[in-house]
C-alpha positions as CSV (number, residue, x, y, z in Angstrom):
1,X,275.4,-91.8,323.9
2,X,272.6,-93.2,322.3
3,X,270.8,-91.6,319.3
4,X,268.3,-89.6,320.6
5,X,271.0,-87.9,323.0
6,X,273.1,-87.0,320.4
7,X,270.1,-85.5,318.2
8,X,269.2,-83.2,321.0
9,X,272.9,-82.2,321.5
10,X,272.9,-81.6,317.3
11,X,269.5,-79.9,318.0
12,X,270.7,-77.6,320.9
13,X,274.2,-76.9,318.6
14,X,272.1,-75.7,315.8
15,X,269.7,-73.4,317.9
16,X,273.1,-72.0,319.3
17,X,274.4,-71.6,315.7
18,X,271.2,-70.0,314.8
19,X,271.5,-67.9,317.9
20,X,275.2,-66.5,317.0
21,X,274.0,-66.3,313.3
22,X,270.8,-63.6,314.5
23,X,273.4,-61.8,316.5
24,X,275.9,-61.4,313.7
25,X,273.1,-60.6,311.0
26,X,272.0,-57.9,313.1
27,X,275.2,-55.5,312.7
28,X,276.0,-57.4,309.0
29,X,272.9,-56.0,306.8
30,X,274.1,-56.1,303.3
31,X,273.6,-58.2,300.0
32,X,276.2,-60.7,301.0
33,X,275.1,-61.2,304.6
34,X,271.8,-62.1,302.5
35,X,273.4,-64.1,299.9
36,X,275.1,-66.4,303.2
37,X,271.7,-66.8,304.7
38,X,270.3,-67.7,301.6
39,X,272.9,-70.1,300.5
40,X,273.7,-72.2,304.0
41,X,272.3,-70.8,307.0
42,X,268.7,-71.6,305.5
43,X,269.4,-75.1,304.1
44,X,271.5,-76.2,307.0
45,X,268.5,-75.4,309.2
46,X,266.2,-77.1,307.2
47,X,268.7,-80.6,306.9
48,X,269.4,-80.2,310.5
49,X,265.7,-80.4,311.6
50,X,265.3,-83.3,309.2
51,X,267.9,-84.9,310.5
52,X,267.2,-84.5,313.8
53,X,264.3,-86.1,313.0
54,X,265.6,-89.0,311.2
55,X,267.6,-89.4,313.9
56,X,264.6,-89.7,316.3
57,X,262.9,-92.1,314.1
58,X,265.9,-94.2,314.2
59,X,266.1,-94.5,317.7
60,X,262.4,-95.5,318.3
61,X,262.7,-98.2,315.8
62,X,266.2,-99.9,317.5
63,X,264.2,-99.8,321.0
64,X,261.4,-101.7,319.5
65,X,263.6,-104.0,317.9
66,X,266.0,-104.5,321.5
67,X,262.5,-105.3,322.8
68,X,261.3,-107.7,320.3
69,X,264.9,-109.3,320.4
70,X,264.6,-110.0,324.5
């Protein structure tokens, strides 16, 4: 599996994390559900999309360097 597979499998893993989380949230309505959110669900979203990214970058740069190798 190459790069940009594996950052749309992370990608589709986090929208079904995110998915879960909304379904949880929705019957846990209270300071700490809040505080969670706050504390990881939030920043994990953000690194995840900025890996994902990363990750895509990545694999666009090691094509175009298997092609200028050939």
């Amino acid at each position: 599996m190459g790069l940009y597979e594996g950052g749309g499998q992370l990608a589709k893993a986090m929208k079904e994390l995110m998915r879960h989380w909304a379904e949880t949230r929705s019957s846990w309505d209270d300071a700490a559900a809040k505080d969670f959110e706050e504390r990881y669900m939030v920043p994990l979203q953000m690194e995840m999309r900025s890996v994902v990214g990363a990750m895509s970058q990545i694999s666009t740069l090691i094509e175009r360097i298997r092609r200028d190798c050939r």
